[in-house]
C-alpha positions in Angstrom: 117.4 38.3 88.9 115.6 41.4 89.4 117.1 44.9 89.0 117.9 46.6 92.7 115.6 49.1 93.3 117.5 52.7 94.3 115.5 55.7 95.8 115.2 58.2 93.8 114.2 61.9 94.8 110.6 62.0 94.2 108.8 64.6 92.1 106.4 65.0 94.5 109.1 65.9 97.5 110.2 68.7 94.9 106.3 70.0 94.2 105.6 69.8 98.1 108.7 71.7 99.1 107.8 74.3 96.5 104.5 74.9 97.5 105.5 74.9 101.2 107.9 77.5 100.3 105.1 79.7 98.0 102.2 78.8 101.1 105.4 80.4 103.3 105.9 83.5 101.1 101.6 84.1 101.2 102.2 84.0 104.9 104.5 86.7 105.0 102.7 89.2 102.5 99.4 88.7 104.5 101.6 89.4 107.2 103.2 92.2 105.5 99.8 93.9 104.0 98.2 93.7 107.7 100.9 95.6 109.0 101.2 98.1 106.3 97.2 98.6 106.9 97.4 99.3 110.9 100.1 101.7 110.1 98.3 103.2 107.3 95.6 103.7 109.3 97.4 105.2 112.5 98.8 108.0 110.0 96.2 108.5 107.7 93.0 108.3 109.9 94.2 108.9 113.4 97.2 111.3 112.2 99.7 109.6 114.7 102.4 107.5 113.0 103.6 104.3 115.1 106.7 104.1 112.7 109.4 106.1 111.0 109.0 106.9 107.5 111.8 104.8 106.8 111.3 101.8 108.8 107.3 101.9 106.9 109.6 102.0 103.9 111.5 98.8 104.3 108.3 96.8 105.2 106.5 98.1 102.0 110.1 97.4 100.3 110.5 93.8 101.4 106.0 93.3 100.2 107.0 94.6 96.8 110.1 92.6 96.6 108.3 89.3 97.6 105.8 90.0 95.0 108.2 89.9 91.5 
């Protein structure tokens, strides 16, 4: 008799989850650096901000966070 065979969580389900998750966190830099640049631009170039200060902050906060 032949040993039952019982599913096992695959190593492969583990790397593609993990790279899903790093593809996802790519997305949202790009995202992130993109929107950083319009604004940079809009202040530095055309001298009129679209954002507060602070709310530029928190998006250049949450691109270096999602870099460590």
């Amino acid at each position: 008799m032949t040993d039952p065979i019982v599913p096992t969580a695959s190593k492969n389900t583990a790397d593609t989850q993990s790279a899903d998750n790093a593809a996802a966190i790519v997305a949202q830099m790009r995202t992130l650096i993109d929107t950083l640049k319009t604004h940079n631009y809009a202040y530095y170039v055309l001298d009129n901000p679209i954002l507060e200060d602070s709310e530029y902050d928190q998006l250049r906060r949450s691109l270096l966070e999602l870099e460590e």
